[in-house]
C-alpha positions in Angstrom: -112.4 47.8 47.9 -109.4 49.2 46.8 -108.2 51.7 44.1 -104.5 52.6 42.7 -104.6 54.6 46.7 -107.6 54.0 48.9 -110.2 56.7 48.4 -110.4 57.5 51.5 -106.6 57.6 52.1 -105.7 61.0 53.3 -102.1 61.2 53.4 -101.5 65.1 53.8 -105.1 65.9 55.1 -107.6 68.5 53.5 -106.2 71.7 51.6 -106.5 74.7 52.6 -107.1 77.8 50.6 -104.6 80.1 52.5 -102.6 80.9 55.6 -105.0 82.0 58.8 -108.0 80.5 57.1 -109.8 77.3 58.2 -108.4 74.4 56.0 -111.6 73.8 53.5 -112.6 70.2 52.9 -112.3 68.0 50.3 -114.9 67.6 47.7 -115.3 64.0 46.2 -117.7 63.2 43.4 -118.3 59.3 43.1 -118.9 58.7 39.6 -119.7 55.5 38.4 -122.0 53.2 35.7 -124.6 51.8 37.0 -124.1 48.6 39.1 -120.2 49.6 39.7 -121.1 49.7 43.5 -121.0 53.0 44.5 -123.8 53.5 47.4 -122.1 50.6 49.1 -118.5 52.3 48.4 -119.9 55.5 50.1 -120.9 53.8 53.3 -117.8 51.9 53.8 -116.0 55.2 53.4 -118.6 57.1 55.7 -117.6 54.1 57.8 -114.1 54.5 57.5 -114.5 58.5 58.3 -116.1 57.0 61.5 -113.5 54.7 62.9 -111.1 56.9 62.3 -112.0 60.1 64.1 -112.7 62.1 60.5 -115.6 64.8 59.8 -116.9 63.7 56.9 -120.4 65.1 55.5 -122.2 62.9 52.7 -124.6 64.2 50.1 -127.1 61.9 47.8 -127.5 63.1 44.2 -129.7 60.1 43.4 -133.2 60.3 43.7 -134.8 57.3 42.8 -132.5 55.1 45.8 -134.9 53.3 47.0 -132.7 52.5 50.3 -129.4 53.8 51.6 -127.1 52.2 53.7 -126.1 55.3 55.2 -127.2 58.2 56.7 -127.1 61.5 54.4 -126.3 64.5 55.6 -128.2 66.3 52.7 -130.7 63.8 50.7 -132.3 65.0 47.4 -135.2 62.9 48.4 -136.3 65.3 51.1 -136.0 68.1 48.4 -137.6 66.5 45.3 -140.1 63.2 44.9 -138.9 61.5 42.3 -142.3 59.3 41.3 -144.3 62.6 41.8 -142.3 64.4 39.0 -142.5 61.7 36.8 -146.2 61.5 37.2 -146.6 65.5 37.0 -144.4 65.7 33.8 -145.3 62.3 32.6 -141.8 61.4 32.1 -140.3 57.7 31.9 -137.4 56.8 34.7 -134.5 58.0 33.2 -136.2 61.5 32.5 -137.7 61.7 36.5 -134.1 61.4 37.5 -132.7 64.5 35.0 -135.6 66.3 36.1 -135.4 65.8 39.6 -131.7 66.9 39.6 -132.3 69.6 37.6 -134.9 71.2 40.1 -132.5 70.1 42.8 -129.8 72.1 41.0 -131.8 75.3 41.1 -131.4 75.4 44.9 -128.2 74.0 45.2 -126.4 77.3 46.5 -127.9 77.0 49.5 -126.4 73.5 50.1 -122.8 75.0 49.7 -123.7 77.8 52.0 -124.4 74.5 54.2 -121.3 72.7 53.6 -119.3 76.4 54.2 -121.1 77.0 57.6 -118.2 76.5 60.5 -118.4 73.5 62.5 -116.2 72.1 65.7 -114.5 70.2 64.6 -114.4 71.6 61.2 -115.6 68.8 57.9 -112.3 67.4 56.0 -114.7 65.5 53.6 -117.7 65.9 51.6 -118.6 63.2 49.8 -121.2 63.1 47.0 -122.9 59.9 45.7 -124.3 61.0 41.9 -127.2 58.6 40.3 -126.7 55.3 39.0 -127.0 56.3 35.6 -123.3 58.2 34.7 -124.8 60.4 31.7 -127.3 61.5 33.9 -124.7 63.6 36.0 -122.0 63.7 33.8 -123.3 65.4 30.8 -126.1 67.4 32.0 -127.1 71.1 32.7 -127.6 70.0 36.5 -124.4 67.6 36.9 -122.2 70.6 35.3 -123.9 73.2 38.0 -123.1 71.2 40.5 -119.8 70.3 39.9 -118.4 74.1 39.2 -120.6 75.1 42.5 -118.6 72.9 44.6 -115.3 73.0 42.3 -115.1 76.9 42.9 -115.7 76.9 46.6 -113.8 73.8 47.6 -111.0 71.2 46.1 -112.9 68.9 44.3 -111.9 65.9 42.6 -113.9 63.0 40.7 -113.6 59.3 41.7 -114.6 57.0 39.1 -115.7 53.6 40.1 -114.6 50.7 38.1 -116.6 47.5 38.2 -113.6 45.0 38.4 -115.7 42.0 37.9 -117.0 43.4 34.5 -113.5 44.4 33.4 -111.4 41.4 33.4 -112.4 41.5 29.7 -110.1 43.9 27.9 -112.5 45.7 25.4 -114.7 46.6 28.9 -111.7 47.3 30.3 -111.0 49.7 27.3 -114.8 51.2 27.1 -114.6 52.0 31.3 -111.3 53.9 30.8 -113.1 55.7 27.7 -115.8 56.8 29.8 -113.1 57.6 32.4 -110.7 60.1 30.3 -114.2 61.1 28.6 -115.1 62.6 32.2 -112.0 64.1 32.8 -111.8 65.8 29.8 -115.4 66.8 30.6 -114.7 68.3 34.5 -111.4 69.1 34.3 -110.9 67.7 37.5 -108.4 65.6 39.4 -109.6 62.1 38.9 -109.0 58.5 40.9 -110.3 55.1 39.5 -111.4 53.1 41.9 -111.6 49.9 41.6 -114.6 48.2 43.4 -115.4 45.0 44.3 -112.1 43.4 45.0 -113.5 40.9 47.1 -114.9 38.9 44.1 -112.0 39.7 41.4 -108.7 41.3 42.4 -107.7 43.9 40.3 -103.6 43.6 39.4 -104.6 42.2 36.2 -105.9 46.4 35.5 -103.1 47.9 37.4 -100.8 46.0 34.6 -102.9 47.1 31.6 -102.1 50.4 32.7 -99.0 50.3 33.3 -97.7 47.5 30.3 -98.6 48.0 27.1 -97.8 44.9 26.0 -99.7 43.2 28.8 -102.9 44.3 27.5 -101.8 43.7 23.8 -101.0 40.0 25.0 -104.8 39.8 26.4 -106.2 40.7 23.4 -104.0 38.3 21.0 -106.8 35.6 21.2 -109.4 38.8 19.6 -108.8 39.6 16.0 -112.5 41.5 15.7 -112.1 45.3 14.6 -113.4 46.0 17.9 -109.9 44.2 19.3 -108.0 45.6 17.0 -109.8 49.6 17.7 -109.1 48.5 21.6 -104.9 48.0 21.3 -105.1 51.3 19.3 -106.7 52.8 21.8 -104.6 51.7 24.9 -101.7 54.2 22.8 -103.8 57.1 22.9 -104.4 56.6 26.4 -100.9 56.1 27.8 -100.5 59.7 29.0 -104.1 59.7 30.7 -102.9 56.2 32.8 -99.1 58.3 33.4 -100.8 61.2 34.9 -103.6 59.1 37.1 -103.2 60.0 41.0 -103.2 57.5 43.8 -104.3 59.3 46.7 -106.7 62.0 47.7 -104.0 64.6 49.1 -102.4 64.1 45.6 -105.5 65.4 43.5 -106.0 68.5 46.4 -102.5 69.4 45.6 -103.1 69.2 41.9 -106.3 71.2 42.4 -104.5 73.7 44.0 -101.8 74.0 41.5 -103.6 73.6 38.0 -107.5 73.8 38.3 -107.5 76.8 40.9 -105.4 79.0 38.9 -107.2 77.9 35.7 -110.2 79.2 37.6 -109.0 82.7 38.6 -108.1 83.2 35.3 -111.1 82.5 33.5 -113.0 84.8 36.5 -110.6 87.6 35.4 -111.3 87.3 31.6 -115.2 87.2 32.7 -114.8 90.2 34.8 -112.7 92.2 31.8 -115.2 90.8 29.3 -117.9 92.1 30.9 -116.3 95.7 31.8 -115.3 95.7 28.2 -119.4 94.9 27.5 -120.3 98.1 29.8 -117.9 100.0 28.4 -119.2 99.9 24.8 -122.5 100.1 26.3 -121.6 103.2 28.0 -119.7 104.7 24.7 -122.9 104.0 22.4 -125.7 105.5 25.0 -123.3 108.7 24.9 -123.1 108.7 21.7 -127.0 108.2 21.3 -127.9 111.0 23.7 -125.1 113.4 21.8 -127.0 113.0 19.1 -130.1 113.3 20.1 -129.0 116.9 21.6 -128.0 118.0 18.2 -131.3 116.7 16.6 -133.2 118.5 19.3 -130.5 121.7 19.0 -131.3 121.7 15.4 -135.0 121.6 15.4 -135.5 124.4 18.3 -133.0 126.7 15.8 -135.2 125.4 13.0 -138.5 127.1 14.9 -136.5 130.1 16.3 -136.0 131.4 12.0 -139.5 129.9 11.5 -140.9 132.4 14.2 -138.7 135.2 13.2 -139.7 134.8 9.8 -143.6 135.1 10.7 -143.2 138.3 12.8 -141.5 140.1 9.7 -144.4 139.1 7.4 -146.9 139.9 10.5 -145.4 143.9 10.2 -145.1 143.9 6.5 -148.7 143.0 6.3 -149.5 145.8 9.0 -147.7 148.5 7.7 -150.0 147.9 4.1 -153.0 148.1 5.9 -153.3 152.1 6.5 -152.6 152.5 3.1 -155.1 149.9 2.0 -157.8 151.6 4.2 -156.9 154.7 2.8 -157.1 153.3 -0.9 -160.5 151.8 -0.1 -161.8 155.3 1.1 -160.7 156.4 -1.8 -162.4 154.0 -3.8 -165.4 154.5 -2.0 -165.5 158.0 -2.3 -164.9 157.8 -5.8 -168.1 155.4 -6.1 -169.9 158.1 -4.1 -169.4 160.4 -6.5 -170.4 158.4 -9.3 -173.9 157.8 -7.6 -174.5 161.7 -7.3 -174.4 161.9 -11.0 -177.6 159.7 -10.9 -176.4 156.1 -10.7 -178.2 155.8 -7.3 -181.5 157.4 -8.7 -181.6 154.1 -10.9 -180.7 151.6 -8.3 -183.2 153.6 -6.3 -185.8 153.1 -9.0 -185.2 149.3 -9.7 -185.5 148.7 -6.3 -189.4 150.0 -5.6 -190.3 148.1 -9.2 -188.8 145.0 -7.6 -190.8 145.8 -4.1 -194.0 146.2 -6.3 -193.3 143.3 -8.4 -193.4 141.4 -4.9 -196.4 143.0 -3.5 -198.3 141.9 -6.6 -196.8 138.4 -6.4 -198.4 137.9 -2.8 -201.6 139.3 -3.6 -201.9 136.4 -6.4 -201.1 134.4 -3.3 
């Protein structure tokens, strides 16, 4: 099992974030299509750790393994039972996996707060086996949480897994480093390819592609499909993304340090000014709410002051008639007593004893 560097090839040792802090370890997310052989990549490099005196901690991302030939520090399958959430959501394979990492994802702080608690000696790896199927992790709500949890608390990189059996043909060869600069395009992390599975096919006949243009363009002379034609086209485009490719683990911590980590500070400070600049305006417009609503409220209680000052004046107005009113009503009624002394009253008098009798005879007909 070899790669352009050995995976687990150190060279410089893990990165560490500063001086006078504990060197942090190095994140590696195995990637890989299904079949590319990554489980058994994993436990020859938890091997490797072994023999060689290394702290390594290993975390499984798959949860429908069946059996692992190592021993996990962290195992989704104690967290999450794959055959029970597809039964409980009535979901088909592919779906219990996304599910089942996407409820593993929801806890998934606390298993950084585990891979940041101090050990003697301290971990220099942690290594992270995804599920067999690449989408699954790769373009996913729970594959993105988990790789900017680890990627902002530790170097990360992404080793991609190259079946090197499968790619001796050239258009597999093309549609694996697709997938590749696909993913790296996707994280925006330091990537390795590994190739796997060099015991059955050695893999110079990739390491040339990449390198020789014309190499590959010479293995696809006996192809004259579009597909062949689409394939040397492509191996243009991706001349830069082979130039660029890193052959050793130190050499994707250093390029974390110098590209990704900055990239990462940044886009914290232009969340942390967006968000001030959010409060801010939120601030501004609840001022400028309650301002108003002071000179709405300023407005009506002036609005009720002249509303009860103008009552009280007609109150006294009203007040200072009456007397005279009273007096003009005496009058009246002593001008109306005067009228009955000239014998009005004499008549009312009279009308009112021929109504009495009037009612006196009624009853007796009664």
């Amino acid at each position: 099992m070899e790669a352009g560097g050995t995976a687990t090839e150190a060279g410089a040792g893990p990165s560490t974030s500063g001086q006078g802090q504990a060197p942090k370890p190095t994140v590696i997310l195995v990637i890989g299509m299904a079949g590319s052989g990554k489980t058994t990549l994993i436990q020859r490099i938890n091997s490797h750790l072994h023999a060689t005196g290394r702290n390594g901690y290993i975390i499984n991302m798959d949860p429908a393994v069946t059996h692992l030939p190592y021993g996990a520090n962290i195992d989704i399958r104690d967290t999450v039972k794959y055959k029970n959430v597809m039964k409980q959501y009535n979901l088909g394979p592919n779906g219990g996996i996304l599910t089942s990492c996407n409820l593993f994802a929801t806890r998934f702080d606390q298993v950084i707060q585990l891979c940041e608690k101090p050990r003697d000696p301290p971990l220099q790896y942690i290594v992270v086996d995804t599920p067999g199927q690449i989408e699954i992790f790769t373009w996913s709500a729970s594959g993105a949480i988990v790789t900017e949890l680890f990627a902002s608390s530790f170097p990360t990189l992404v080793a991609y897994v190259v079946d090197t059996p499968r790619v001796a043909a050239p258009q597999t060869f093309m549609s694996n480093m697709l997938q590749a600069c696909s993913i790296l395009y996707k994280l925006k992390l330091p990537m390795l390819l590994l190739f796997n599975k060099v015991d059955v096919a050695r893999h110079e006949f990739a390491l040339d592609w990449m390198s020789d243009f014309d190499a590959y363009t010479a293995a696809l002379e006996a192809d004259s499909s579009y597909a062949a034609t689409l394939s040397r086209s492509l191996a243009l485009v991706l001349d830069s993304f082979y130039a660029n490719m890193r052959s050793k683990v130190a050499e994707c911590a250093t390029e974390y340090e110098q590209f990704y980590l900055p990239e990462l500070e940044r886009a914290r400070k232009d969340k942390a000014a967006r968000e001030e600049a959010r409060q801010r305006k939120e601030m501004e417009r609840l001022r400028t709410d309650m301002e108003a609503a002071s000179l709405r409220a300023a407005g009506a209680g002036a609005g009720a002051g002249q509303a009860a000052g103008g009552s009280a004046g007609a109150g006294g107005s009203v007040g200072g008639r009456g007397p005279g009113g009273a007096g003009k009503a005496a009058a009246a009624a002593g001008t109306g007593s005067g009228a009955g002394t000239a014998g009005g009253p004499m008549e009312v008098d009279g009308s009112d004893e021929d109504d009495e009798e009037d009612g006196d005879e009624e009853e007796d007909d009664v």
